[in-house]
One Martini backbone bead per residue (centre of mass of N, CA, C, O) as a GRO file, in nm:
protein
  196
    1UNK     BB    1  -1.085  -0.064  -1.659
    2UNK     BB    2  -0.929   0.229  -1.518
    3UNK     BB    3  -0.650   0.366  -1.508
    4UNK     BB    4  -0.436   0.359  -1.202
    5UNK     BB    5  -0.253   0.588  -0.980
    6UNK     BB    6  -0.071   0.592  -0.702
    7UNK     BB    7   0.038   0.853  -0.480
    8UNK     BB    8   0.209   0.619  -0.313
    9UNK     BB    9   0.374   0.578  -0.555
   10UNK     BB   10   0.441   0.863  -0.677
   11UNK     BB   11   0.629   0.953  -0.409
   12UNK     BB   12   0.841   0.748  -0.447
   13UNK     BB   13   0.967   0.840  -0.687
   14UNK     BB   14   1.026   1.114  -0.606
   15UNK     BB   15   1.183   0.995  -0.353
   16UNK     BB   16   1.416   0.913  -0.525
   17UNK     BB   17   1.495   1.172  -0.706
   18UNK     BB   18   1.554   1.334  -0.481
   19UNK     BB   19   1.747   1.117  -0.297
   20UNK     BB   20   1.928   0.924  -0.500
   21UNK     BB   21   1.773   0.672  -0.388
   22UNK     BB   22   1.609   0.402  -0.242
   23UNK     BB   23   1.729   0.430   0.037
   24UNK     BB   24   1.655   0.693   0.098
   25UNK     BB   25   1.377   0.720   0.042
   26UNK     BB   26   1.330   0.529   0.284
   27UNK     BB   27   1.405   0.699   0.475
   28UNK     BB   28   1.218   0.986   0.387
   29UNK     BB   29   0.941   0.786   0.425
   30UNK     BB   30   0.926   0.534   0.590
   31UNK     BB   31   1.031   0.271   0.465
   32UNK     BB   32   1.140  -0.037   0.283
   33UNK     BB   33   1.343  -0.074   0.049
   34UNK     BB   34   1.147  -0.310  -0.046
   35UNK     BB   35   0.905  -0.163  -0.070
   36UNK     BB   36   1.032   0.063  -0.284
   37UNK     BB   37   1.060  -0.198  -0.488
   38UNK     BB   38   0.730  -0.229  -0.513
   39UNK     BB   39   0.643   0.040  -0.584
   40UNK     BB   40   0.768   0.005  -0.883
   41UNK     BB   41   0.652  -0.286  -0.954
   42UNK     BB   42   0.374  -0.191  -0.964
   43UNK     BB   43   0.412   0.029  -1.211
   44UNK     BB   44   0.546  -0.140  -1.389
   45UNK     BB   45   0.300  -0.316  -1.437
   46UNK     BB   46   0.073  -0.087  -1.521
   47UNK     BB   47   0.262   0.025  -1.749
   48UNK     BB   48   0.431  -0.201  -1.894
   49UNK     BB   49   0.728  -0.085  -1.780
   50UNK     BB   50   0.993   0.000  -1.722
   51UNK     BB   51   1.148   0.259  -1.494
   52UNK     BB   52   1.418   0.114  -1.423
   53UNK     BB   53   1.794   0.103  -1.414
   54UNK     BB   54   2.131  -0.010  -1.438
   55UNK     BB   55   2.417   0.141  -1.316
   56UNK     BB   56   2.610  -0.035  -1.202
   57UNK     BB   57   2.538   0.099  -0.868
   58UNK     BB   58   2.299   0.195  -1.002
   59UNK     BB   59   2.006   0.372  -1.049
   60UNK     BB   60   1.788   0.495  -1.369
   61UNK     BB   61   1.603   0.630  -1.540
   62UNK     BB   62   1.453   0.575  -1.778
   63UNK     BB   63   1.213   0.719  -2.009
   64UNK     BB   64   0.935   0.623  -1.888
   65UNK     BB   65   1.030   0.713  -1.580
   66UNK     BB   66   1.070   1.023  -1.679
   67UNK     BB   67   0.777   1.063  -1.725
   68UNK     BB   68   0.656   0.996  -1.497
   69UNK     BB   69   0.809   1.199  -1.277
   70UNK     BB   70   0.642   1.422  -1.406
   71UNK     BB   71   0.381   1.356  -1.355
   72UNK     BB   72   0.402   1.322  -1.076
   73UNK     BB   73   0.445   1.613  -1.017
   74UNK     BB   74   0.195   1.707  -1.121
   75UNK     BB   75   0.017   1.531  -0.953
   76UNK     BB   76   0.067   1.610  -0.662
   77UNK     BB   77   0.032   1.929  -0.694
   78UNK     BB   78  -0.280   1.848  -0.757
   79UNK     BB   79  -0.342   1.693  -0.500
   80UNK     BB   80  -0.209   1.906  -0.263
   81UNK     BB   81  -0.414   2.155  -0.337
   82UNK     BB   82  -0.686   2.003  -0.313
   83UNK     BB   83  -0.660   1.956   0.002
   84UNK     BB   84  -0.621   2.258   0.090
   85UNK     BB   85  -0.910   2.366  -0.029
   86UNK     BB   86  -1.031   2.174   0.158
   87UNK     BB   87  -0.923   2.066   0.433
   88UNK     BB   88  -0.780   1.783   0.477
   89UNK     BB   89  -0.512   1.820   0.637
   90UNK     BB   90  -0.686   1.816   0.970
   91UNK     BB   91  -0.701   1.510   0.901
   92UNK     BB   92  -0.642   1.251   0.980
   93UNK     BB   93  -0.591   0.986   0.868
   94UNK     BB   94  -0.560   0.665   0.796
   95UNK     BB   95  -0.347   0.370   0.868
   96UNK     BB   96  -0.235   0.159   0.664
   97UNK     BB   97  -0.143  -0.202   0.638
   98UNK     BB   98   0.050  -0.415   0.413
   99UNK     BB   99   0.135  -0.704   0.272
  100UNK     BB  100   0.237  -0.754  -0.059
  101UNK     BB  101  -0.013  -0.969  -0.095
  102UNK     BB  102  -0.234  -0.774  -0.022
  103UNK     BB  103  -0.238  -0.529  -0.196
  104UNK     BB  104  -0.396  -0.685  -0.467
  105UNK     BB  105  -0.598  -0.782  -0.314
  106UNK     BB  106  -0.739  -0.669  -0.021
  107UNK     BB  107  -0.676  -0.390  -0.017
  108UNK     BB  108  -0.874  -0.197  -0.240
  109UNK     BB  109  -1.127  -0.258  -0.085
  110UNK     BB  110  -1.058  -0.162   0.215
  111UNK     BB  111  -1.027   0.115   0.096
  112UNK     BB  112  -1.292   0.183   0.010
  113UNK     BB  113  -1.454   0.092   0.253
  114UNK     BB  114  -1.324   0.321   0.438
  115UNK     BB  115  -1.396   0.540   0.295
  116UNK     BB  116  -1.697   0.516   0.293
  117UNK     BB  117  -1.699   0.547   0.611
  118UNK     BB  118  -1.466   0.794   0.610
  119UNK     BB  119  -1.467   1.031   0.426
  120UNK     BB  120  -1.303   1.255   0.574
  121UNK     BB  121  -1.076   1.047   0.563
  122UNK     BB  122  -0.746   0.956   0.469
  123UNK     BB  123  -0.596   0.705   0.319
  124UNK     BB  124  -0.273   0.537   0.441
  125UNK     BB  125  -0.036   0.324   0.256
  126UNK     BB  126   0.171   0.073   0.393
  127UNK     BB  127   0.449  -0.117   0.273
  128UNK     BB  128   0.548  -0.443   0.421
  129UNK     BB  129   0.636  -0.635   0.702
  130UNK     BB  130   0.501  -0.785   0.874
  131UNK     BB  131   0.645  -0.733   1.174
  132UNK     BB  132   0.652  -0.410   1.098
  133UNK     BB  133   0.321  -0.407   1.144
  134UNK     BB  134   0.304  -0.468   1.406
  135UNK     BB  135   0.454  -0.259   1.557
  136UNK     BB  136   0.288  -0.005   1.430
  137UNK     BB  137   0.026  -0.115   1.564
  138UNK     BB  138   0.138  -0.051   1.842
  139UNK     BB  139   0.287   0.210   1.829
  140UNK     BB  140   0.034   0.365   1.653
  141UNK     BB  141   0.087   0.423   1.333
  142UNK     BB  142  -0.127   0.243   1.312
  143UNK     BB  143  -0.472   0.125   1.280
  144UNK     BB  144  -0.430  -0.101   1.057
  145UNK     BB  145  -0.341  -0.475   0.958
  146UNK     BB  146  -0.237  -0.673   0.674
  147UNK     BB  147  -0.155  -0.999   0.800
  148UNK     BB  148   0.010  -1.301   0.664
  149UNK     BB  149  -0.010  -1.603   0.858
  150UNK     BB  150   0.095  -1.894   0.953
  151UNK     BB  151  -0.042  -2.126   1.136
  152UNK     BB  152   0.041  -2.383   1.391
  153UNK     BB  153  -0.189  -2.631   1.389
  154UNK     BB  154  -0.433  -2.414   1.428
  155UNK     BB  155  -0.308  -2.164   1.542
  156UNK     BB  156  -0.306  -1.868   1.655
  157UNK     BB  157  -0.121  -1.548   1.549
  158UNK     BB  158  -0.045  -1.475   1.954
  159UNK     BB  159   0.242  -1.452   2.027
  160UNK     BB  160   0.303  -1.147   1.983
  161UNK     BB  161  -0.011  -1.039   2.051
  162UNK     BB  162  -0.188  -1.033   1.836
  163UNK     BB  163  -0.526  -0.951   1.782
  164UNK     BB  164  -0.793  -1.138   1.691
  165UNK     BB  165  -1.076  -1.039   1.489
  166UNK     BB  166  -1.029  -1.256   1.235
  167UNK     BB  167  -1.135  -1.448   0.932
  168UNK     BB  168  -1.002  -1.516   0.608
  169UNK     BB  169  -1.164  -1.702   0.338
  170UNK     BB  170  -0.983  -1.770   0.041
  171UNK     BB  171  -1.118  -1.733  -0.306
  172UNK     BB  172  -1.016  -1.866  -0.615
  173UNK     BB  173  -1.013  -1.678  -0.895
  174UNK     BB  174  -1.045  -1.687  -1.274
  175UNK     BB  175  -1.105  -1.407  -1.459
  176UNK     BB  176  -1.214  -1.128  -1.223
  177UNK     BB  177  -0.951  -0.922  -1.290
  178UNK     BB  178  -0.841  -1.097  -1.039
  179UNK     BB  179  -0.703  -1.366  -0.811
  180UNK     BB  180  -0.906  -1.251  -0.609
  181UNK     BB  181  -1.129  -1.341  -0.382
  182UNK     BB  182  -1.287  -1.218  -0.065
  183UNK     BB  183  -1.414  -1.384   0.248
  184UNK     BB  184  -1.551  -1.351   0.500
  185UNK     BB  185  -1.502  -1.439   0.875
  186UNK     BB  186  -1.597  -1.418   1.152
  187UNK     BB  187  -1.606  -1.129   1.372
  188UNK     BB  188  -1.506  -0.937   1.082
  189UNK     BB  189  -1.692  -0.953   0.877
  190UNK     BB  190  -1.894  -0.728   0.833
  191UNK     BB  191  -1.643  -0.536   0.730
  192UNK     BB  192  -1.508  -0.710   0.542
  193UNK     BB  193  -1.748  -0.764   0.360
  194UNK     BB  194  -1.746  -0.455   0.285
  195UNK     BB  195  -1.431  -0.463   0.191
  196UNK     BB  196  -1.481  -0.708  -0.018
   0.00000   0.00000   0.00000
């Protein structure tokens, strides 16, 4: 398989970089210092090495950490010039939600099936805690998220308010290429076992 960069994780590294501190960098992304430091830690395994180092009280990148955001911000000026040639940027994103479990798992086939299914429309990912994506998708931010909750003696979890599309069966394989393959069931399986 051929190794990728994800643009919202190169947008992260870069406003790490611009705003001087994860903390800053998430108030400017709209996203939380923890996602913040699993989007380090995502490219940081991606690329086998730090990309950032304490200093004191402070974080600085790498000698790695600093070649990746030089990269990084030639490939965003080559990535939104060309969204601009395209006309791309007109149409709404699709916004999806994801929590850090999701990421690696479930996440990568749904972003997929998304763009197959709307190839017009760009897809934009957020990584949060599960409550805050609850909200996201409340508030309208979000257009559907990926929230993974164990529900007490097999109740859904409808507590919040939160409406139930469908159930996902995982199915734990080792050694093919991700740790994990996910089989859909129940209302939501057509569109998510295409996604999937």
């Amino acid at each position: 398989m051929t190794a990728t960069l994800d643009i919202v994780l190169l947008r992260t590294v870069v406003a790490i970089d611009d705003c001087g501190g994860f903390g800053r960098a998430a108030e400017e992304l709209r996203i939380s210092q923890p996602t913040v430091s699993q989007h380090v830690r995502s490219l940081e395994r991606r690329l086998g090495q730090a990309l950032v180092e304490k200093d004191g009280r402070r974080s600085r990148f790498t000698p790695a950490g600093a070649a990746l955001l030089a990269e990084a911000r030639r490939i965003i000026a080559v990535h939104d010039q060309a969204l601009e040639r395209l006309d791309v940027s007109t149409r709404p994103p699709l916004a999806v939600g994801a929590s850090p479990v999701a990421v690696e798992t479930v996440l990568p086939g749904l972003v997929d099936a998304l763009r197959d299914m709307h190839p017009d429309r760009p897809v934009q990912v957020t990584t949060d805690r599960s409550a805050a994506l609850t909200q996201g998708v409340r508030s309208g931010a979000l257009d559907l998220a990926l929230v993974f909750e164990v529900s007490p003696a097999g109740e859904p979890p409808t507590e919040d308010g939160a409406l139930e599309v469908g159930h996902l069966r995982l199915i734990w394989r080792r050694g093919l290429g991700s740790d994990v393959v996910a089989a859909a069931t129940g209302a939501a399986g057509g569109a998510l076992a295409a996604a999937l």
